[in-house]
C-alpha positions as CSV (number, residue, x, y, z in Angstrom):
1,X,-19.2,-0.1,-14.0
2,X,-15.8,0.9,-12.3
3,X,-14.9,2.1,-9.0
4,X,-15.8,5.7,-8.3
5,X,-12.6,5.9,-5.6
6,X,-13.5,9.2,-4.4
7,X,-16.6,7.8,-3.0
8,X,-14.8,6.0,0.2
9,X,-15.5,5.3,4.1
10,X,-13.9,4.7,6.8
11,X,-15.9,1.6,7.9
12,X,-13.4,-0.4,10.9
13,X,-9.9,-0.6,12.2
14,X,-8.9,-4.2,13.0
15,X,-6.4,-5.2,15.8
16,X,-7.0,-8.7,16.0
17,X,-7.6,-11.5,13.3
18,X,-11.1,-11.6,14.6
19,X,-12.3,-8.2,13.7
20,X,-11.4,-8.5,9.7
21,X,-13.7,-8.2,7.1
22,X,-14.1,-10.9,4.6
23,X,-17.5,-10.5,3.3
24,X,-16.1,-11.2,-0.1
25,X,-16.2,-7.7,-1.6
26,X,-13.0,-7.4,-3.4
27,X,-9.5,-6.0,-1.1
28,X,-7.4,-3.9,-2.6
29,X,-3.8,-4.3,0.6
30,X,-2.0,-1.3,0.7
31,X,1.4,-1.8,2.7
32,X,4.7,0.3,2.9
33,X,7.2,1.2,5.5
34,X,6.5,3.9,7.4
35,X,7.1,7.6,6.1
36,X,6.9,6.2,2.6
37,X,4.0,8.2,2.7
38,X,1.0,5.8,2.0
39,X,-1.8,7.6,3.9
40,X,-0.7,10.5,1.2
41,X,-1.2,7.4,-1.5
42,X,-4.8,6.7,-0.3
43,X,-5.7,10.0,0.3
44,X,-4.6,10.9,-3.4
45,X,-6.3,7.7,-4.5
46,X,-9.4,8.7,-2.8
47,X,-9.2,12.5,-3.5
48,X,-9.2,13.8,0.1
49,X,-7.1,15.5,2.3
50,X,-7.8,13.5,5.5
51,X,-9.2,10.1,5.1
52,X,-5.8,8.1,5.8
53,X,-4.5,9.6,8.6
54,X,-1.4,11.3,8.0
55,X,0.9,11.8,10.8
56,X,3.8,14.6,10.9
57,X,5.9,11.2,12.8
58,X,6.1,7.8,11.1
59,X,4.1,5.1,12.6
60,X,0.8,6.0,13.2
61,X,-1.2,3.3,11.4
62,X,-0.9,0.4,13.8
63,X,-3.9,-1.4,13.0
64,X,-5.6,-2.9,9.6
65,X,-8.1,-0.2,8.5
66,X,-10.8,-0.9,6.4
67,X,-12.3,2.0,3.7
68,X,-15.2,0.8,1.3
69,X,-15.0,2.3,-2.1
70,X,-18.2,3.2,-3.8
71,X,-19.5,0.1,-2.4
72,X,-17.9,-1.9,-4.5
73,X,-14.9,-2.9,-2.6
74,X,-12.3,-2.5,0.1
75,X,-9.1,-0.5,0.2
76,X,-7.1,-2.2,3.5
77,X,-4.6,0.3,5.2
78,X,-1.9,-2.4,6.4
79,X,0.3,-0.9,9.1
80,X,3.5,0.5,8.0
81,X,6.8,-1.3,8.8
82,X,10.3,-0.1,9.9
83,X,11.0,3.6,10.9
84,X,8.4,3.3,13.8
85,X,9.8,4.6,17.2
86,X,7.6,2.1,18.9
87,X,8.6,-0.7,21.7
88,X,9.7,-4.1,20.7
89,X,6.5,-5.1,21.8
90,X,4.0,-3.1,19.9
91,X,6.5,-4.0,17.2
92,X,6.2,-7.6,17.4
93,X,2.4,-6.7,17.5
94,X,2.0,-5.3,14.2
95,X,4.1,-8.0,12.9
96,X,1.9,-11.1,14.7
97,X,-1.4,-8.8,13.0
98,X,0.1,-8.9,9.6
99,X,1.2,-12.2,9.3
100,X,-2.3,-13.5,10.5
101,X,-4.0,-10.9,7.9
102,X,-1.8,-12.4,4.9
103,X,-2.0,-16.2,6.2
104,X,-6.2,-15.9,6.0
105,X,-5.7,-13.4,2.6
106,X,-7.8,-13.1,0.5
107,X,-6.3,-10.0,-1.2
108,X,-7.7,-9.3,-4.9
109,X,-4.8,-6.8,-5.1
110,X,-1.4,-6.0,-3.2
111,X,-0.5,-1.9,-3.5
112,X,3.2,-1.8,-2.1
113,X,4.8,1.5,-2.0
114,X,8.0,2.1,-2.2
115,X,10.1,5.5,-1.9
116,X,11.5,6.1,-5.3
117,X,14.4,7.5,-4.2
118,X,15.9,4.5,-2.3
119,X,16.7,0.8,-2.7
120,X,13.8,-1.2,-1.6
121,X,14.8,-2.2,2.1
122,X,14.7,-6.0,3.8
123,X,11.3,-5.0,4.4
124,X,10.2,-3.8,1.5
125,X,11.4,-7.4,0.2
126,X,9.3,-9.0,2.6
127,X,6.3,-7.3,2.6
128,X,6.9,-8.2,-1.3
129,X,7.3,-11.8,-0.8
130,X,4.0,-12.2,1.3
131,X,2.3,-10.7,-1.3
132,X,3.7,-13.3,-4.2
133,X,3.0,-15.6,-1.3
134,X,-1.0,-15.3,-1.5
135,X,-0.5,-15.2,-5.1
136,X,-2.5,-12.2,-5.8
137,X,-1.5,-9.7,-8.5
138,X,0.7,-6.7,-6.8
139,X,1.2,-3.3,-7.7
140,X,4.2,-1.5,-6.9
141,X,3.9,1.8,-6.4
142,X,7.2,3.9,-6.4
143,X,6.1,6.8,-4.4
144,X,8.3,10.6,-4.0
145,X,8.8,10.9,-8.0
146,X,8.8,14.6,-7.3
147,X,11.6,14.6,-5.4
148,X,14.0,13.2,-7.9
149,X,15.1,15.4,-10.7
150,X,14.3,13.3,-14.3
151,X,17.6,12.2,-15.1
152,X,17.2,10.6,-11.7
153,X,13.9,8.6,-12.7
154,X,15.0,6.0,-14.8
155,X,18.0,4.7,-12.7
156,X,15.3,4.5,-9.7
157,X,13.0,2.8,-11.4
158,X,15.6,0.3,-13.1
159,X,17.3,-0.4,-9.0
160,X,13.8,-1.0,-7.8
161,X,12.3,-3.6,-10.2
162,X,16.0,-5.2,-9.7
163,X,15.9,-5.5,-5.9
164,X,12.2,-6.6,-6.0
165,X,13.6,-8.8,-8.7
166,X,10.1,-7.7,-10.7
167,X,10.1,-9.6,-14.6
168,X,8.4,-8.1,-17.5
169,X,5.0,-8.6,-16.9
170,X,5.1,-7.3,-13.2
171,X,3.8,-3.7,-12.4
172,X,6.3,-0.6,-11.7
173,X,3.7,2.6,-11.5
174,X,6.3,5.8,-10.4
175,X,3.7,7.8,-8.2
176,X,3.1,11.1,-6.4
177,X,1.3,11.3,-4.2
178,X,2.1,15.2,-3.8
179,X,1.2,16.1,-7.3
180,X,-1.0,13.3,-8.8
181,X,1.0,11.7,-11.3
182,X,0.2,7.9,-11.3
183,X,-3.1,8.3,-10.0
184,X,-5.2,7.7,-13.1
185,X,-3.1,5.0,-14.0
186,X,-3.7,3.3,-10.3
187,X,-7.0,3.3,-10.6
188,X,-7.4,1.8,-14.1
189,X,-5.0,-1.0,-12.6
190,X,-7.3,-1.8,-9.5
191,X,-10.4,-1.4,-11.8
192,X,-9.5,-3.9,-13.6
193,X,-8.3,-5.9,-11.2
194,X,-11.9,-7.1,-10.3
């Protein structure tokens, strides 16, 4: 039977390698940098307004959150990279959290988004490269498609999967999150995923 994604809760936040799950449901990682709009993502995903919180400044997801979908699996929140106006500190934080959440991995599924409008930054790449690290299947997700005009859609998607140096068989899904295009498509990709 597949995922019913709009059944979904909130189950834990995670601030220290000791408080994740791995009660070997599947883990579907969702990272991106922040104001790519990823809480928007899950929420779309999820079919709810509020689930992932979305915050009107950049930043706000500094821990690992955990939702379980339908029972079936988990849909991780990573924290979101770059933008952030936080202190070196709680930057260095996030960064010690994520490397010990991708060094114990056991990821079924890495979601990156990316903002469809831009080149994929350094950390986009990075974020990318830990994923091909664990060796999981990833899905990028090229989020903001309704803010580029169509002629612009092809030479956006063609500078992304060049940056993220993604081949043939790797997975380019353009998304938005504001009006739902890509959605289906995401969830048929996780589905069968497992």
């Amino acid at each position: 039977m597949p995922i019913n994604f709009v059944k979904a809760d909130f189950i834990r936040s995670a601030g220290s390698r000791e408080q994740f799950l791995w009660d070997g449901l599947p883990q579907f990682a969702f990272a991106g940098r922040s104001n790519v709009g990823k809480s928007s993502v899950i929420n779309r995903l999820l079919g709810r307004k509020n689930l992932a919180y979305v915050g009107s400044s950049p930043g706000k997801t500094t821990q690992v959150n955990y939702y379980l979908v339908d029972g079936k699996a988990y849909l991780v929140d990573l924290p979101g990279y770059g933008y952030a106006k936080v202190s070196k500190a709680e930057k260095e934080r996030w960064g010690r959290l994520m490397e010990s959440y991708f060094q114990e991995a056991h990821i079924t599924t890495g979601v990156l988004i990316v903002d469809a409008r831009h080149k994929p930054t350094a950390n986009d790449l990075t974020m990318h490269g830990w994923f091909r690290e664990t060796g999981c299947p990833e899905i990028v997700v090229a989020n903001k498609l309704d803010k580029l005009k169509k002629s612009q859609i092809d030479p956006a998607l063609a500078l992304i999967r060049e940056t993220l140096e993604l081949g043939e068989g790797d997975v380019l899904l353009p998304f938005s999150a504001e009006k739902g295009t890509g959605k289906e498509e995401l969830i048929r990709l996780l589905n069968a995923a497992i």
